[in-house]
TIFI-632574 format. One record per residue (C-alpha): chain; x, y, z; residue number from 0; residue in three letters. Coordinates in steps of 0.02 Angstrom, whole numbers, padded with zeros to 5 digits, always signed. Each point is the difference from the previous one (the first is absolute). Example, Ala and Ser with C-alpha at 12.3 -4.5 7.8 and 13.67 -1.06 7.14 Angstrom:
BEGIN
  cadena      c1      c2      c3  num  residuo
       A  +00615  -00225  +00390    0      ala
       A  +00069  +00172  -00033    1      ser
***
This chain:
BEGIN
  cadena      c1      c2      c3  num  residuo
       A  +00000  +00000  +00000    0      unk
       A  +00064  +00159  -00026    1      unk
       A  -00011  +00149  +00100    2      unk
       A  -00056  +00157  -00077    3      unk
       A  -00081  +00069  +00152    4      unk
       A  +00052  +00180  +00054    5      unk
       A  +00055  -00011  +00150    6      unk
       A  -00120  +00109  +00090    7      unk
       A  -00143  -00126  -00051    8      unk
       A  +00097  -00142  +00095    9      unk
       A  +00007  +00106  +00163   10      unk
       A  -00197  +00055  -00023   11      unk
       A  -00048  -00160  -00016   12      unk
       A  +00116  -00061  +00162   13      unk
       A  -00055  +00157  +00092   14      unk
       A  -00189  -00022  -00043   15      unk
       A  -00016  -00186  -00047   16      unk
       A  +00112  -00072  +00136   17      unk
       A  +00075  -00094  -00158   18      unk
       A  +00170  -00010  -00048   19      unk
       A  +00026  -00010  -00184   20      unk
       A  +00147  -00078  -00075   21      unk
       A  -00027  +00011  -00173   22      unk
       A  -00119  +00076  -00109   23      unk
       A  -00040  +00019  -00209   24      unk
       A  -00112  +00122  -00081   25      unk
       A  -00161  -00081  -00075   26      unk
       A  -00049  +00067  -00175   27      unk
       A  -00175  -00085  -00034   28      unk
       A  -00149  +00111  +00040   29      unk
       A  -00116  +00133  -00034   30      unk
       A  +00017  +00115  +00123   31      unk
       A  +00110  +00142  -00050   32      unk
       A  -00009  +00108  +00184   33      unk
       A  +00108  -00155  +00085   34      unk
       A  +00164  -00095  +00000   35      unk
       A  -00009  -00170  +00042   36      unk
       A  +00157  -00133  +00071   37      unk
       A  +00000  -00194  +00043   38      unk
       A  +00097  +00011  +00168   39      unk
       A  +00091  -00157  +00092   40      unk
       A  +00006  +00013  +00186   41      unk
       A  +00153  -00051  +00096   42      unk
       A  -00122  -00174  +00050   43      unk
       A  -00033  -00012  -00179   44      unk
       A  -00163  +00048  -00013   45      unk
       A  -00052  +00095  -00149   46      unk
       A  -00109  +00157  -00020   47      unk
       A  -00065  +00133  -00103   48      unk
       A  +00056  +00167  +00059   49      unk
       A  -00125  +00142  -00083   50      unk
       A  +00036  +00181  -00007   51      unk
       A  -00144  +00102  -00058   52      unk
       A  -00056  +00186  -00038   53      unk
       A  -00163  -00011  -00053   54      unk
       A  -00179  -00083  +00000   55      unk
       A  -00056  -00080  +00169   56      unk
       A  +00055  -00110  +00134   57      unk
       A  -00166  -00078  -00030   58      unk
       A  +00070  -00171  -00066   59      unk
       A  +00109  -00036  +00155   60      unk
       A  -00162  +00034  +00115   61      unk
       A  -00086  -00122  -00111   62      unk
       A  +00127  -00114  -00019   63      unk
       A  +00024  -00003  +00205   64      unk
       A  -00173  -00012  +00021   65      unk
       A  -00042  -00143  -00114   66      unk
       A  +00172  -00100  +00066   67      unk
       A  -00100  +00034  +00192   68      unk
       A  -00138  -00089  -00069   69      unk
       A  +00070  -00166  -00062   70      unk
       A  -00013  +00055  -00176   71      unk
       A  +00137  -00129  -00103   72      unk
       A  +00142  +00073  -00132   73      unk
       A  +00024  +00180  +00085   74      unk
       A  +00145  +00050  +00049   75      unk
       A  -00010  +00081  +00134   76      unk
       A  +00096  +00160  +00068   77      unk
       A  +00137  +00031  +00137   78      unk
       A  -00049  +00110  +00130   79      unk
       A  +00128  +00151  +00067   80      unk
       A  +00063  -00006  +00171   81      unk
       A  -00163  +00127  +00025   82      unk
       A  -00100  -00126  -00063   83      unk
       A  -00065  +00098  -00169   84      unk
       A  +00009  -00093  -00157   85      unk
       A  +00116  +00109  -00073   86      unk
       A  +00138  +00168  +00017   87      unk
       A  -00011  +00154  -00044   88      unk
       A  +00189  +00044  -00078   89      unk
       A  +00006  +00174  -00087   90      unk
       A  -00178  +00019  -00060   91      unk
       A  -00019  -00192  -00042   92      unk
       A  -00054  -00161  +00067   93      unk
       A  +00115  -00126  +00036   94      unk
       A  -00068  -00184  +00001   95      unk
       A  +00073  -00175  +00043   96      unk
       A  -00083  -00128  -00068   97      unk
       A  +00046  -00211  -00030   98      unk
       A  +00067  -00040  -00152   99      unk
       A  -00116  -00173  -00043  100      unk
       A  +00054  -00048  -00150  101      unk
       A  +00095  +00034  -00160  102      unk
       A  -00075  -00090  -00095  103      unk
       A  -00157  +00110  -00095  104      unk
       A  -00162  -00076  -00077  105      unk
       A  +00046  +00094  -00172  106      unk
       A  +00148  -00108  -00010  107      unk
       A  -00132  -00141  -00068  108      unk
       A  +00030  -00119  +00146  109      unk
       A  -00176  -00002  +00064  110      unk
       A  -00068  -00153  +00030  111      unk
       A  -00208  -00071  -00003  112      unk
       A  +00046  +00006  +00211  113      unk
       A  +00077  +00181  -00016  114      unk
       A  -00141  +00063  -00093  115      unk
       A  -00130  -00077  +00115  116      unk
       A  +00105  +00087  +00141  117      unk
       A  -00020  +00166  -00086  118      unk
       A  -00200  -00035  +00000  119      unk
       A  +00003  -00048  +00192  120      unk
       A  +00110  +00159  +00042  121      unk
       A  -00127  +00105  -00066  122      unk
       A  -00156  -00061  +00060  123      unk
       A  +00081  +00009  +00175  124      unk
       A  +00050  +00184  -00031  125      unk
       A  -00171  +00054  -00043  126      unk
       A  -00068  -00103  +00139  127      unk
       A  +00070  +00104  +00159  128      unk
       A  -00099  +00126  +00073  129      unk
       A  +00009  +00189  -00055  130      unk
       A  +00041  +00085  +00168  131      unk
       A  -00068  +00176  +00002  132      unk
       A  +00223  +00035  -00006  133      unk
       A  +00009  -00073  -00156  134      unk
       A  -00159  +00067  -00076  135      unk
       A  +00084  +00178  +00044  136      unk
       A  +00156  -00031  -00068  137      unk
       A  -00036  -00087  -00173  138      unk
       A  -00076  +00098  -00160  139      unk
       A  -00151  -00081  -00086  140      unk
       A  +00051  -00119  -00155  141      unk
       A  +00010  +00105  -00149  142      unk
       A  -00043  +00162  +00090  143      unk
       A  +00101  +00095  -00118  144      unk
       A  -00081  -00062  -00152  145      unk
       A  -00057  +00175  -00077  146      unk
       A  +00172  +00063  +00025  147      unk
       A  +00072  -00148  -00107  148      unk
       A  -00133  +00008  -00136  149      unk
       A  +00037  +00189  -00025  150      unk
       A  +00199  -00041  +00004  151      unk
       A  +00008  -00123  -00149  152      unk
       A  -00124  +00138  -00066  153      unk
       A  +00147  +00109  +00027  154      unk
       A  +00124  -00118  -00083  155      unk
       A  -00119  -00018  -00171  156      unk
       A  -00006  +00185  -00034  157      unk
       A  +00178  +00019  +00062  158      unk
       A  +00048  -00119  -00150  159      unk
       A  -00117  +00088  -00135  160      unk
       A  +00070  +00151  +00051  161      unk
       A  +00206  +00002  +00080  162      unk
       A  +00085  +00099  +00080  163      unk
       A  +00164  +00072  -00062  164      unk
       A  +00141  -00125  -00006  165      unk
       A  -00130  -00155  +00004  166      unk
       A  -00040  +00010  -00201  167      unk
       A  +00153  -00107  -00062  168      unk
       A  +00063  -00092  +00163  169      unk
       A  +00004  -00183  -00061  170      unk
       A  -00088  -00047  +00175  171      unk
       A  -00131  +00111  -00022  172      unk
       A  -00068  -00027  -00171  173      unk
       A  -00003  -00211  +00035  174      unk
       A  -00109  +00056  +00142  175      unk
       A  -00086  +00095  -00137  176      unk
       A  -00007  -00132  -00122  177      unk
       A  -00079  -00125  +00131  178      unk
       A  -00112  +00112  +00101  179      unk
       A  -00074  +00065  -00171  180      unk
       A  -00047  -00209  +00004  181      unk
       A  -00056  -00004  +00134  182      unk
       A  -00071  +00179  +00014  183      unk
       A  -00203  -00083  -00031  184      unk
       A  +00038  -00129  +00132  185      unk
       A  +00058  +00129  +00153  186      unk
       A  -00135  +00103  -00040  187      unk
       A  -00144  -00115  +00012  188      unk
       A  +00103  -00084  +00167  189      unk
       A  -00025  +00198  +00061  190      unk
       A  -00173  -00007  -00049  191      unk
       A  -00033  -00146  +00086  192      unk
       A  +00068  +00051  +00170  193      unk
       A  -00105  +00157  +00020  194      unk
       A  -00158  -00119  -00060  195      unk
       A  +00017  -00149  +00115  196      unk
       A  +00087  +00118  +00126  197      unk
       A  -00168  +00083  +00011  198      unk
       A  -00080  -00152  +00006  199      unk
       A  +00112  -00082  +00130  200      unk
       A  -00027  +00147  +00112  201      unk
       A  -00158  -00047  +00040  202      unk
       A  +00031  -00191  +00054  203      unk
       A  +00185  +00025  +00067  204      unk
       A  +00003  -00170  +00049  205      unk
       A  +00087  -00080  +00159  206      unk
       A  +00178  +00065  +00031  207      unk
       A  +00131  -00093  +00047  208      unk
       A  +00182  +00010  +00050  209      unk
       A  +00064  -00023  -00175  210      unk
       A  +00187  +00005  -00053  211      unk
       A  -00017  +00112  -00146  212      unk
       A  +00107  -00081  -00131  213      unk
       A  +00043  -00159  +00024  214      unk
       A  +00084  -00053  -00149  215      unk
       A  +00143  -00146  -00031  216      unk
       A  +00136  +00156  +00003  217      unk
       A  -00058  -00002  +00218  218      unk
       A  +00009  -00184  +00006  219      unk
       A  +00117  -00095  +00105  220      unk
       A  +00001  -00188  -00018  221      unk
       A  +00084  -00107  +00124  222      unk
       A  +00017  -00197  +00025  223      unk
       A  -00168  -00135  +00009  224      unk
       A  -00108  +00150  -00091  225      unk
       A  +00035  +00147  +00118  226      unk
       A  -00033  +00170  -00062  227      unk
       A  +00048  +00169  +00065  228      unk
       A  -00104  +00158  -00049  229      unk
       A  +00112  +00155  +00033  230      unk
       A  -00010  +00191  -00030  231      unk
       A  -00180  +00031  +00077  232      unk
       A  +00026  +00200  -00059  233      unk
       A  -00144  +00002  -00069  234      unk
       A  -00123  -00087  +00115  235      unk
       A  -00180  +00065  -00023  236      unk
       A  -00166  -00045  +00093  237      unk
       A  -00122  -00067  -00187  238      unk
       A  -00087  -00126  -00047  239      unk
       A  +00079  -00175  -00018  240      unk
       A  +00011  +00045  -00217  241      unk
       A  +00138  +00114  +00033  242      unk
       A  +00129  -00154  +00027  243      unk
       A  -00117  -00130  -00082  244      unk
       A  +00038  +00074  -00177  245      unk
       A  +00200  -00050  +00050  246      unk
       A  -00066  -00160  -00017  247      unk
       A  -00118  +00013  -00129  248      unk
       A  +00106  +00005  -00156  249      unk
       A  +00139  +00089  +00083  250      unk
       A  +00035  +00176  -00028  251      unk
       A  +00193  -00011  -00085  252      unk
       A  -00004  -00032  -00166  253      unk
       A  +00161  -00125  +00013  254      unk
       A  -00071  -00102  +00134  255      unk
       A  -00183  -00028  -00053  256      unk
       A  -00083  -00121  +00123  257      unk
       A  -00049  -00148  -00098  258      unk
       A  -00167  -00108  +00054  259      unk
       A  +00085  -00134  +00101  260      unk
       A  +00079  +00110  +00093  261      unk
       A  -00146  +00103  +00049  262      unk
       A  -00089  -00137  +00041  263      unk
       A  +00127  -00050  +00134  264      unk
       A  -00005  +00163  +00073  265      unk
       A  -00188  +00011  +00020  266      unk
       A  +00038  -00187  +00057  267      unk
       A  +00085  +00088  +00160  268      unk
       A  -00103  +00172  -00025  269      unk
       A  -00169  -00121  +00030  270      unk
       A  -00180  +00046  -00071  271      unk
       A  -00023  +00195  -00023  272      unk
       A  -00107  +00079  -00140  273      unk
       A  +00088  +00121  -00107  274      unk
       A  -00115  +00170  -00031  275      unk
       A  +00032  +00006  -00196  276      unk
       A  -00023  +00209  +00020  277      unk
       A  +00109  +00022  +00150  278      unk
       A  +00129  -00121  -00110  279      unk
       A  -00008  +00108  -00138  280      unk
       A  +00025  +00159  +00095  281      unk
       A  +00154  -00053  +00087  282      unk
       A  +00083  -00052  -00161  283      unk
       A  -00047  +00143  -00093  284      unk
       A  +00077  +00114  +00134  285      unk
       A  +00139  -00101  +00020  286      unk
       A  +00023  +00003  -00184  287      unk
       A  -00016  +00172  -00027  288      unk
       A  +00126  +00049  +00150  289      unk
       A  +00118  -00103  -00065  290      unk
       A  -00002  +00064  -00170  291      unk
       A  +00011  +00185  +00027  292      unk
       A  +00136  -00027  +00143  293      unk
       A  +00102  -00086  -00114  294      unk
       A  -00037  +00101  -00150  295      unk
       A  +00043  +00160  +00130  296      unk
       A  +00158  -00082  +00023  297      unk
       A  +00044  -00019  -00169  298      unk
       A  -00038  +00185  -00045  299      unk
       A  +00142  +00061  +00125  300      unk
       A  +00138  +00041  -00059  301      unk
       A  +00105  +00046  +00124  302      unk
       A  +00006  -00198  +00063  303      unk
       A  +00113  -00127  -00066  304      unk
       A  -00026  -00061  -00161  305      unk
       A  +00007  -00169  +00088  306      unk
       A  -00125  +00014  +00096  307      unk
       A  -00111  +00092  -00125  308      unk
       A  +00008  -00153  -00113  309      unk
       A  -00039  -00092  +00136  310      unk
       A  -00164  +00089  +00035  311      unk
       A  -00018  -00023  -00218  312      unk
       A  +00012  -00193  +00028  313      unk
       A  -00132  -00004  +00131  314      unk
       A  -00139  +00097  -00106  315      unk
       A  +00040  -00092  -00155  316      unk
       A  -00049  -00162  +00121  317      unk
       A  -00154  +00096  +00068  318      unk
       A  -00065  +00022  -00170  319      unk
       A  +00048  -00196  -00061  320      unk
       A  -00146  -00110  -00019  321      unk
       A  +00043  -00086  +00166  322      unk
       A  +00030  +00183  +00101  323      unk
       A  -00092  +00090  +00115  324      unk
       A  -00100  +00126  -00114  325      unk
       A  -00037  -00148  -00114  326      unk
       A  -00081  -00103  +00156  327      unk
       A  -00095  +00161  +00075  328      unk
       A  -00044  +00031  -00172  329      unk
       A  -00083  -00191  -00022  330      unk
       A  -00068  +00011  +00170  331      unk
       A  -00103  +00162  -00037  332      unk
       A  -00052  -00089  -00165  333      unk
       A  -00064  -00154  +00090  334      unk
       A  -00090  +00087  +00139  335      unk
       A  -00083  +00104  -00149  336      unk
       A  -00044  -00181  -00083  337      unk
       A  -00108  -00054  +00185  338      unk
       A  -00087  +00169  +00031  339      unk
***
């Protein structure tokens, strides 16, 4: 292991944690662009994830602590400070210990009929605790910011029919041009179709339930005899069960779709629910839509790596590919069109 730790992190963590550290590596994978992220070895050996964050919410290591408390399987739960919080406060961001499960990740393509059956069971037992009045406080509503994300990928389609100096030309930019323009009928009747069943859904909410808010194989931890690990509960939000179901329901990543059998082994371990087709729909749609004008936005700056920009390229070109996530919202609206 190698140790790319600053030394100031090491003495946090000892100071806070109680933990010695004795070597640490800095851990690329991940979304999240406010925090830096190592996979730590204690002088016993034990491993950990050492987080340094500056921005969202501590809400996923209060949910994470709180399901762990509970008897919830495949959470890793987080070290306490000598104070007893769950984690530090170290210039303006949160410092957080947690155990390091398992290296091995379910995108890897190692997941077996027990793993995925695991997955099912982990689920069903998160949206089985109680919502304490705490966590009802603390989490946003599933998909609460659903107008904002319609009127962003708004934002991105007249951005492309219309850019902004320096845009017109970048290589980057006009293949996000080429496949939005696609796509462009697609997006826009996702948008429509938030705002309609949004309006809709607002009238029969539907029971809410600790949910982990985007469960996908990238969160997935697999371990020995079909153990599974969810991690990185950052976005934890109190919905209905739909908003992690559709993880399961055809998968949301375009280069992972979920194929039948292995759905069937997760609802095996999920056990007998029935799926709201509208609610379904909704989710994905949202989902789809956030994820397209995110990545889109990401593309369109130019004062990030060209790396990285390509990157975000990659991932819309998947969301748009008849197995990604705009092309399943897309069929889902269809089909819900087809019952009514």
């Amino acid at each position: 292991m190698t140790d790319d730790a600053p030394e100031a992190l090491r003495a946090w963590v000892r100071e806070d944690f109680g933990v010695d550290l004795t070597g640490a590596e800095a851990v690329g994978h991940g979304a999240d662009r406010h925090a830096r992220l190592w996979r730590a070895r204690a002088a016993d050996g034990t491993r950990y994830a050492v987080k340094l964050s500056g921005g969202g919410s501590p809400a996923g290591l209060v949910v994470s602590a709180y399901l762990g408390a509970r008897g919830v399987p495949g959470i890793a739960v987080p070290l306490r400070t000598g104070d007893g919080r769950l984690w530090s406060d170290r210039g303006g961001r949160r410092l957080s210990l947690v155990p390091w499960v398992s290296d091995a990740r379910a995108l890897g393509g190692a997941m077996t009929a027990e793993h995925w059956r695991a997955y099912g069971e982990l689920l069903a037992a998160v949206h089985d605790v109680a919502v304490t009045d705490d966590l009802a406080a603390l989490l946003p509503p599933g998909g609460a910011a659903h107008a904002a994300i319609v009127a962003a990928a708004r934002g991105v389609d007249a951005r492309l029919r219309a850019p902004r100096p320096g845009e017109q030309g970048d290589p980057l930019v006009d293949e996000l041009a080429r496949i939005w323009s696609g796509a462009r009928g697609t997006v826009a009747a996702l948008a429509r179709g938030v705002e309609r069943l949004g309006d809709e859904l607002r009238d029969r909410p539907g029971p809410a339930v600790v949910c982990h808010g985007d469960p996908h194989l990238g969160n997935l931890l697999l371990g020995p005899g079909g153990r599974v690990w969810l991690i990185d509960w950052d976005d934890a939000v109190l919905a209905p069960r739909e908003c992690d179901l559709m993880f399961l329901i055809g998968g949301v990543l375009a280069f992972a779709p979920v194929t039948a059998a292995q759905q069937a082994a997760a609802f095996a371990g999920y056990g007998r629910v029935d799926v709201d087709a509208t609610r379904l729909a909704w989710f994905l749609s949202v989902r789809a839509l956030d994820d397209i004008g995110d990545w889109s936005c990401q593309v369109l700056d130019l004062a990030s790596a060209e790396a990285d920009r390509r990157q975000a390229l990659d991932i819309v070109r998947g969301l748009v590919s008849p197995h990604g996530l705009v092309t399943l919202a897309d069929a889902a609206l269809a089909d819900l069109t087809r019952q009514r």
